[in-house]
N, C-alpha and C positions, 0 to 999 in steps of 0.2 A: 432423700431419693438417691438413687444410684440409675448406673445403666451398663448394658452389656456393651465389651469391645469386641469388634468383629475384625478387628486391623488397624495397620494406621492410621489411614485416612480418617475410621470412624473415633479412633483415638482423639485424631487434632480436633475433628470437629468439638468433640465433648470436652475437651482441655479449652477450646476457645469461649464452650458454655459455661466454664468453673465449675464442672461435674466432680461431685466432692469424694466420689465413689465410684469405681468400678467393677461390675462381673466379667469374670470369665467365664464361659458355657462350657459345659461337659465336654461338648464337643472338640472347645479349644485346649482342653487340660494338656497335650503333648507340644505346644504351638511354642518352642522355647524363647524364638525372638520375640512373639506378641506377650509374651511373658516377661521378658527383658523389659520391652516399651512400657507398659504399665507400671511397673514397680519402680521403674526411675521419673515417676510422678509424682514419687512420694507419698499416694494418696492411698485410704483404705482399699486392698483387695477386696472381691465376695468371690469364691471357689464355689462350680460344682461340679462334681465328682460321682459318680455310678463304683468306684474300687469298693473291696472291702476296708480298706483305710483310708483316712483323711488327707488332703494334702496338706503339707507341713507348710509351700511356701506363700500363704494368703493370710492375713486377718481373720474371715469368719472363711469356712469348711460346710459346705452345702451337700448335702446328699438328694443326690439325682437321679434316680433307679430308672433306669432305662425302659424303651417303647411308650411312645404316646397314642393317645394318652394311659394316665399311670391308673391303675388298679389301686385297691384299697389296700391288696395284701402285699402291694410292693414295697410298704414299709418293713413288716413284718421284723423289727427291730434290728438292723442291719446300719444303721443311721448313728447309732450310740455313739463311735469312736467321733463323729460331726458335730459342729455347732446346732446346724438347722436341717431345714428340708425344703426343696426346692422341687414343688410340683407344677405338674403340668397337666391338668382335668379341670373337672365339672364340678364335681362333689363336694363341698367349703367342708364334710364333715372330715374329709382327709386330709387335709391341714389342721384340721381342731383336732385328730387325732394321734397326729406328727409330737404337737405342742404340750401333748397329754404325757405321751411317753419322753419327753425331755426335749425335742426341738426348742430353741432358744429363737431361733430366724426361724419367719419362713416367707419364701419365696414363690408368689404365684404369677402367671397371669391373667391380665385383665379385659377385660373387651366392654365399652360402651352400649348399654341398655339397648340402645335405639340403632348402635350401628355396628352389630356383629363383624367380624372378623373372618374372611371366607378363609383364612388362611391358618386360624388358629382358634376358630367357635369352637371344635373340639377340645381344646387344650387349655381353655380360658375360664377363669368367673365372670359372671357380670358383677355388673354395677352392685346390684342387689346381695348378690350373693358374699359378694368381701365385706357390704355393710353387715350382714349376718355374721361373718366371719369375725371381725373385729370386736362384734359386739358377744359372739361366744366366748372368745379370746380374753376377754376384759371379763365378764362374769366368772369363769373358771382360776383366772389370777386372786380375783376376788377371796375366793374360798380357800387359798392358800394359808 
């Protein structure tokens, strides 16, 4: 498991959880000193990125196509130079079509069955739908 840093404060707090992994958010990709903080954790980076290039200075390289939520054709093979893909939608079959065209990560979020998220149902999977996800995931490695 990993989690996003939004600053320091959210830094110590997750350093004092032994949060083994961190993301940085698209958003924060220019943030040089929230950049500085993390990398002197010594712990795995997760990067995402909306550039036509990868960032060089993270572990895994996420590709994050801008406006939420993402479209299907926001992939449209722009991701290649990235590890993975970091979406933000409904749709579990645009992550299983990320992982198709070469995503190695991918990054979604999640919102519980029973207790939607007013602040990001639109942007999220359920419950149900990551187990869908996982289980497409796992059958198409299969047939490798």
């Amino acid at each position: 498991w990993f989690s996003s840093v939004f600053g320091n404060g959210s830094l110590a707090f997750l350093e004092a959880m032994e949060c083994p992994t961190y993301k940085l958010a698209s958003l924060d990709y220019g943030r040089r000193a929230l950049n500085r903080s993390v990398k002197a954790t010594g712990k795995p980076i997760v990067q995402s990125c909306a550039l036509d290039n990868a960032p060089r200075n993270c572990d895994v390289a996420l590709f994050c196509p801008p406006l939420y939520p993402q479209a299907p054709t926001s992939l449209q093979g722009r991701f290649r130079a990235y590890d993975g893909f970091s979406y933000h939608g409904t749709d579990p079959v645009v992550p299983l079509l990320a992982a198709a065209h070469g995503a190695k990560v991918i990054e979604c979020h999640v919102q519980l069955d029973d207790e939607p998220s007013e602040l990001e149902a639109n942007v999220s999977l359920t419950i149900r739908q990551l187990g869908w996800l996982v289980s497409a995931l796992g059958a198409a490695e299969a047939w490798k």
